[in-house]
Structures are given as C-alpha cells and as structure tokens.
C-alpha positions as protocol buffer text, in pm:
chain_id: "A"
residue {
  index: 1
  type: UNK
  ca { x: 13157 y: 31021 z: 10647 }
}
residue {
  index: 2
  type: UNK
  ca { x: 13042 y: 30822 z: 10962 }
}
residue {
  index: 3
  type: UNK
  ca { x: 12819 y: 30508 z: 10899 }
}
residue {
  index: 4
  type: UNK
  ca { x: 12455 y: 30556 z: 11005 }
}
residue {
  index: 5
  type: UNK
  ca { x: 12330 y: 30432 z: 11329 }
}
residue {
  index: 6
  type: UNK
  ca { x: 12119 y: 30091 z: 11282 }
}
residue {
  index: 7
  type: UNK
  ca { x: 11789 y: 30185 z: 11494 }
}
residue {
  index: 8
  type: UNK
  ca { x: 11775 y: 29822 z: 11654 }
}
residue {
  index: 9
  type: UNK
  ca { x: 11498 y: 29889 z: 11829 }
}
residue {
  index: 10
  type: UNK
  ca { x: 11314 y: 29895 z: 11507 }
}
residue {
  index: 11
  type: UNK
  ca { x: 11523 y: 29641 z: 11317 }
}
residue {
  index: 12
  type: UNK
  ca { x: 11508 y: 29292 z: 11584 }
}
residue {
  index: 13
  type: UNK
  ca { x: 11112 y: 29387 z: 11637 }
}
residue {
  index: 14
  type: UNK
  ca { x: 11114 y: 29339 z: 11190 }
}
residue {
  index: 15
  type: UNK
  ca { x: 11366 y: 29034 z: 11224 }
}
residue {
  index: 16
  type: UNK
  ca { x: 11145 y: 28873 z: 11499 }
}
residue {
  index: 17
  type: UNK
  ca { x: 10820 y: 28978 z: 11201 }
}
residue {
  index: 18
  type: UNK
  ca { x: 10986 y: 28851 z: 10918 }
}
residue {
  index: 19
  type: UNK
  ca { x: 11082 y: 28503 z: 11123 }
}
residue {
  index: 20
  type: UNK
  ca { x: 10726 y: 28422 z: 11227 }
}
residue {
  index: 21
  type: UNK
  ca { x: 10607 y: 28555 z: 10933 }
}
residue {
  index: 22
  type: UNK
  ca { x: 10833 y: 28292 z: 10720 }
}
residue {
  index: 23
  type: UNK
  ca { x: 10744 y: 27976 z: 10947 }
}
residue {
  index: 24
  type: UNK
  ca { x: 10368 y: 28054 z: 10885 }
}
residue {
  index: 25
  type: UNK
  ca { x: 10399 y: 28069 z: 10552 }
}
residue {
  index: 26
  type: UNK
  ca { x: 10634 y: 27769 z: 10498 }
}
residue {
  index: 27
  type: UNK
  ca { x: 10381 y: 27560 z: 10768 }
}
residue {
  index: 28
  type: UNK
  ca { x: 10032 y: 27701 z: 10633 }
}
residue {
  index: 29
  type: UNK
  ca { x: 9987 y: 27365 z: 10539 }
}
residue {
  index: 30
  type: UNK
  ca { x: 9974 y: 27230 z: 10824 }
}
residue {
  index: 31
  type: UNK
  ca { x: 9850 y: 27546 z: 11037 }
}
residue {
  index: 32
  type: UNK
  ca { x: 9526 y: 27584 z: 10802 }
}
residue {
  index: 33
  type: UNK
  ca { x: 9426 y: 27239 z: 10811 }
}
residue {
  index: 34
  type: UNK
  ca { x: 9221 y: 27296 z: 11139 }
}
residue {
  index: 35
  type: UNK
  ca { x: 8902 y: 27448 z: 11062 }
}
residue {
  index: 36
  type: UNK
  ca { x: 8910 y: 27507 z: 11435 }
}
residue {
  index: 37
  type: UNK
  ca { x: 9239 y: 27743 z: 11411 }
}
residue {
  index: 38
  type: UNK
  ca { x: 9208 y: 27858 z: 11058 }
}
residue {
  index: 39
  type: UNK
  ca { x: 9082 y: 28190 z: 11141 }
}
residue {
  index: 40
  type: UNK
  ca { x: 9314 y: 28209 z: 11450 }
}
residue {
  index: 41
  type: UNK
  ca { x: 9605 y: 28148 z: 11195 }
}
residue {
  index: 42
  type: UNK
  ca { x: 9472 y: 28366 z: 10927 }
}
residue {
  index: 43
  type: UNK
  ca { x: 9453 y: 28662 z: 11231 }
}
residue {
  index: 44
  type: UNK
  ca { x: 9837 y: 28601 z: 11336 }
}
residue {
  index: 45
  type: UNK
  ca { x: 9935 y: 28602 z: 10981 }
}
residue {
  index: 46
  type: UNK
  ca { x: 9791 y: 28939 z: 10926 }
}
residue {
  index: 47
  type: UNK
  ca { x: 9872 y: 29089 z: 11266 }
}
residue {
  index: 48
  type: UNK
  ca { x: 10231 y: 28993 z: 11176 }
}
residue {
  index: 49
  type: UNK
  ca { x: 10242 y: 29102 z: 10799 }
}
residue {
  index: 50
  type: UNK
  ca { x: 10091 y: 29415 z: 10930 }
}
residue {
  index: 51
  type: UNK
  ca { x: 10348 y: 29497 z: 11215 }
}
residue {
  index: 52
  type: UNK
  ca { x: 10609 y: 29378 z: 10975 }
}
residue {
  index: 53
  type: UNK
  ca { x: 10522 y: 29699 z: 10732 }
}
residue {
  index: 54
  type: UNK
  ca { x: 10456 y: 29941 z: 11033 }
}
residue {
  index: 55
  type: UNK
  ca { x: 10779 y: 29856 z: 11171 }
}
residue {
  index: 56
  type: UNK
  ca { x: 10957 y: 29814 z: 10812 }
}
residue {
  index: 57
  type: UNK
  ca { x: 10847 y: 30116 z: 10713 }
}
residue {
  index: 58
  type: UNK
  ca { x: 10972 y: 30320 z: 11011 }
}
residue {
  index: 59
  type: UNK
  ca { x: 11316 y: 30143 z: 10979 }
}
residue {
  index: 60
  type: UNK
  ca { x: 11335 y: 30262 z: 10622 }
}
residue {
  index: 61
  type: UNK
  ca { x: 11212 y: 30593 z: 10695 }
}
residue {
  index: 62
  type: UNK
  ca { x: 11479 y: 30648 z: 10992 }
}
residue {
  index: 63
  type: UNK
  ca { x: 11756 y: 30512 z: 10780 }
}
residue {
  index: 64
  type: UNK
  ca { x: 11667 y: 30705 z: 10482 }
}
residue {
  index: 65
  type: UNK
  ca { x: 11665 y: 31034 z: 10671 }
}
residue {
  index: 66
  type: UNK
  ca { x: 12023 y: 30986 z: 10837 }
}
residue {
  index: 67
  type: UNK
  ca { x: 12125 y: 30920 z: 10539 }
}
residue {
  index: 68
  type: UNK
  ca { x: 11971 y: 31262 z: 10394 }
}
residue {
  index: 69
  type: UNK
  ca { x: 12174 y: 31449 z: 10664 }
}
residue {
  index: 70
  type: UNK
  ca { x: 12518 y: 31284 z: 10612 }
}
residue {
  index: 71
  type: UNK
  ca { x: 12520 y: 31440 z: 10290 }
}
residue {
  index: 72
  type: UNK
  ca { x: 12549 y: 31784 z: 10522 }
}
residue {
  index: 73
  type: UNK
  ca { x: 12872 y: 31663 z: 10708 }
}
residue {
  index: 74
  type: UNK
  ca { x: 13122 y: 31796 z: 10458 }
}
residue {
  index: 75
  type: UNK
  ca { x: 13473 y: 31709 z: 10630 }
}
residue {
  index: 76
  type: UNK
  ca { x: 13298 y: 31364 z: 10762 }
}
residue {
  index: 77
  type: UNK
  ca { x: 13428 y: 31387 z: 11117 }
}
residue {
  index: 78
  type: UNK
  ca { x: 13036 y: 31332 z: 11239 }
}
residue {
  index: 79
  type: UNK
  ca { x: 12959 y: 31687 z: 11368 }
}
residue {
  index: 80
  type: UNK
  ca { x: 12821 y: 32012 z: 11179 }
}
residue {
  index: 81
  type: UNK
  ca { x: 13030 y: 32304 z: 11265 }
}
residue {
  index: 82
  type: UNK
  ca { x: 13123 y: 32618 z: 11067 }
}
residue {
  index: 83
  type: UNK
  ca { x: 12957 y: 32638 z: 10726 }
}
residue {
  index: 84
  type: UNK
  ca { x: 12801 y: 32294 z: 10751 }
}
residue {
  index: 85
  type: UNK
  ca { x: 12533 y: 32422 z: 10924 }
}
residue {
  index: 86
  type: UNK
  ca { x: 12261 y: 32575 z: 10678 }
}
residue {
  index: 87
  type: UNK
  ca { x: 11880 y: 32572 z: 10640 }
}
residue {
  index: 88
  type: UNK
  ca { x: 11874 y: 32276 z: 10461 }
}
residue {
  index: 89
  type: UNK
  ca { x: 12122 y: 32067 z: 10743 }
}
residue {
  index: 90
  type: UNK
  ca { x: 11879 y: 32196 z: 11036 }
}
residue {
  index: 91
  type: UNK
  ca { x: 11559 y: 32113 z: 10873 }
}
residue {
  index: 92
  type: UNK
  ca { x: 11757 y: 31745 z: 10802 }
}
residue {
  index: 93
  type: UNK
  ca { x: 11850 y: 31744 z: 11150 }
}
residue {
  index: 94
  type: UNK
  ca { x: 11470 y: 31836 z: 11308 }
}
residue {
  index: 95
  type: UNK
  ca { x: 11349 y: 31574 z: 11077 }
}
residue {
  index: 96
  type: UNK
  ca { x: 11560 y: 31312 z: 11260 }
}
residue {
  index: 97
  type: UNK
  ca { x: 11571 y: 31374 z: 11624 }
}
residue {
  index: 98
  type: UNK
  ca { x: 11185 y: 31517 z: 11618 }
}
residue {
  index: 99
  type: UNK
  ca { x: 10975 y: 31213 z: 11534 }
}
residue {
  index: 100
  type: UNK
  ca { x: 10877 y: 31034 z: 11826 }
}
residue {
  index: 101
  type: UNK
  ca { x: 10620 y: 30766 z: 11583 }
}
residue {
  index: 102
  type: UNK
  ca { x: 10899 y: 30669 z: 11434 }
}
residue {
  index: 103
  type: UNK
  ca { x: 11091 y: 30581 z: 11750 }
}
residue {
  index: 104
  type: UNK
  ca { x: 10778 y: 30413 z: 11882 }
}
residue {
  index: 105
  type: UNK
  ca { x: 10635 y: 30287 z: 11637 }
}
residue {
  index: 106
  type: UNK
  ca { x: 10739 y: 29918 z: 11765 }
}
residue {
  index: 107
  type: UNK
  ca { x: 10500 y: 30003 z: 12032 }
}
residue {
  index: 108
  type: UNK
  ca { x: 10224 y: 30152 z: 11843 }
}
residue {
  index: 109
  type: UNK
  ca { x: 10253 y: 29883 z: 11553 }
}
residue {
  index: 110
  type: UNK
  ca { x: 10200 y: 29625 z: 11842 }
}
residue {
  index: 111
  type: UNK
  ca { x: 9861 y: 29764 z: 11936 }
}
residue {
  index: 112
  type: UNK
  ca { x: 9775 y: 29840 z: 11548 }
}
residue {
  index: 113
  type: UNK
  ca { x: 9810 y: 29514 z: 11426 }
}
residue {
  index: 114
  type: UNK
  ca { x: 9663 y: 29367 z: 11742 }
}
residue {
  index: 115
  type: UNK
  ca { x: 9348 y: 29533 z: 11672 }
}
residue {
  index: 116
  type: UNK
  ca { x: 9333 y: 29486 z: 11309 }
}
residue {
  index: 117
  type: UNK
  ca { x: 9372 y: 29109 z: 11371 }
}
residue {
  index: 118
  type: UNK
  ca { x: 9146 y: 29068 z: 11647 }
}
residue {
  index: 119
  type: UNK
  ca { x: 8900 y: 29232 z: 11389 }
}
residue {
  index: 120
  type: UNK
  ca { x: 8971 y: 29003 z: 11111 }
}
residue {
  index: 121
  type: UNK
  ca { x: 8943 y: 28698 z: 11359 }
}
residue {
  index: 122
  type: UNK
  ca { x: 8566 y: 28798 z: 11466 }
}
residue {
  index: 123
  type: UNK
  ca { x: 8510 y: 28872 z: 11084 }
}
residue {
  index: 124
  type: UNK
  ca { x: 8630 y: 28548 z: 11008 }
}
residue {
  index: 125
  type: UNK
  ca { x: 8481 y: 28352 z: 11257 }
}
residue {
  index: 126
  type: UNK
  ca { x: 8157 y: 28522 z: 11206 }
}
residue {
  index: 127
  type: UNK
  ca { x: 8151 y: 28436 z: 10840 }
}
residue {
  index: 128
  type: UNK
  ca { x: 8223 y: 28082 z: 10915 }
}
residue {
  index: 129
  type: UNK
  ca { x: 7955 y: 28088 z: 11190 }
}
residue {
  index: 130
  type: UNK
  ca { x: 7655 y: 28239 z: 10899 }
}
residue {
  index: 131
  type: UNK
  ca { x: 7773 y: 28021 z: 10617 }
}
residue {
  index: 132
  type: UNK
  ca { x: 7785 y: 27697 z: 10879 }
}
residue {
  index: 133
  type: UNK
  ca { x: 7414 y: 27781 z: 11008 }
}
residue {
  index: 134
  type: UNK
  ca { x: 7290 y: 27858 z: 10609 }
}
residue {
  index: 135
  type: UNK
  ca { x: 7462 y: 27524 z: 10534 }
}
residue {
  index: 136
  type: UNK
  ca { x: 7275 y: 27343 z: 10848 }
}
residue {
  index: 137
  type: UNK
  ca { x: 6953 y: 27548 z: 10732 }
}
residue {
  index: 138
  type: UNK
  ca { x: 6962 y: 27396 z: 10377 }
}
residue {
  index: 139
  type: UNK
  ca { x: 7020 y: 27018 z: 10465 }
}
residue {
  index: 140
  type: UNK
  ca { x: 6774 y: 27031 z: 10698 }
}
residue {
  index: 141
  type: UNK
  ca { x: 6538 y: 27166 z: 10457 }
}
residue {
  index: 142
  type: UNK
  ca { x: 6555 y: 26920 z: 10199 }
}
C-alpha cells in the first residue's frame, strides 16, 4: 500500500497555529498584564485556537478519508484497476477529490476566526468600557 499524501497546505497553516498558540499561552503572564492589550491578547488567543480546530479538523478529515480509500487498493501499487473498482472505492474516491472546504479551508478558517475575534475584542472591550464607567459612577457617588 502507498503512504498517504500529507496535505501541507493544511498541516504548516496548524504548525504555524499550534506555535503561536503555545508562546501565548507560555507568555500570558506577561501578555495579560496590560489592561490596555488584555482584550487584544484574549482576541488573538481565540482567533488562533479557533483556526487551529478549523484547520485541525480539515487535516484530520483529509487524512482520515485517504486512508478510507487505501483500504480499496488491493495489490497496493497506488491505482484501482480491474476488480478494485466497486461502489464502495468510487464513493471513497468522490469523497476525496470532491471537497473543495476542505482544501480551502486554510483560507476560509482565516476569515472565520478573524471575525469571531474581532467580535470577542469589541465584546471585551465593551464590557471593560460599562464596568469602568459603573465603577467611575459609584466613586463618584459616594
């Protein structure tokens, strides 16, 4: 049988993830200590942990389904010829040269994430804005 094609394009976008993702957690220390940049932090955190599973996920799903039609290549010389090909082998095969998400899902992940974290930044910085005016409201009132 004939090893499975790593799809790199999925797999160094994930490294890249899981990198950044590691140095913000071993730094959050440091990075959270701002109350200027907390929420910016908190935002690239979950824009990362978020394109991290998009692009995780695809990678596992594109893997997993080469793997699911190997199991059709009988001899193991890498094509389907003769009585190879059944149902079952072109339905594998559809499912893995068909899905253009998956194969841009690098892409798509980017602007996901993006707007998911923009969203949590405003949230954030919203929140902080409300409780710091309550906070001003409540000193000055007593």
């Amino acid at each position: 049988m004939n090893e499975i094609s790593l799809p790199y394009h999925l797999i160094i976008p994930g490294l890249i993830s899981i990198l950044i993702f590691g140095i913000i957690i071993f730094k959050r220390k440091v990075l959270f200590a701002n109350r200027k940049r907390k929420w910016f932090w908190i935002s690239v955190t979950v824009f990362f942990g978020i394109y991290l599973l998009i692009v995780g996920g695809a990678t596992f799903v594109d893997v997993s389904l080469e793997l699911d039609l190997q199991k059709y290549d009988l001899n193991g010389d890498g094509f389907f010829s003769g009585e190879e090909i059944t149902p079952e082998q072109e339905e594998a095969m559809h499912k893995v040269i068909s899905d253009t998400a998956r194969n841009f899902s690098f892409v798509s992940g980017l602007i996901f994430s993006g707007i998911i974290a923009f969203f949590v930044f405003i949230f954030g910085r919203t929140i902080e804005y409300i409780n710091g005016k309550r906070i001003k409201t409540k000193q000055a009132n007593v």
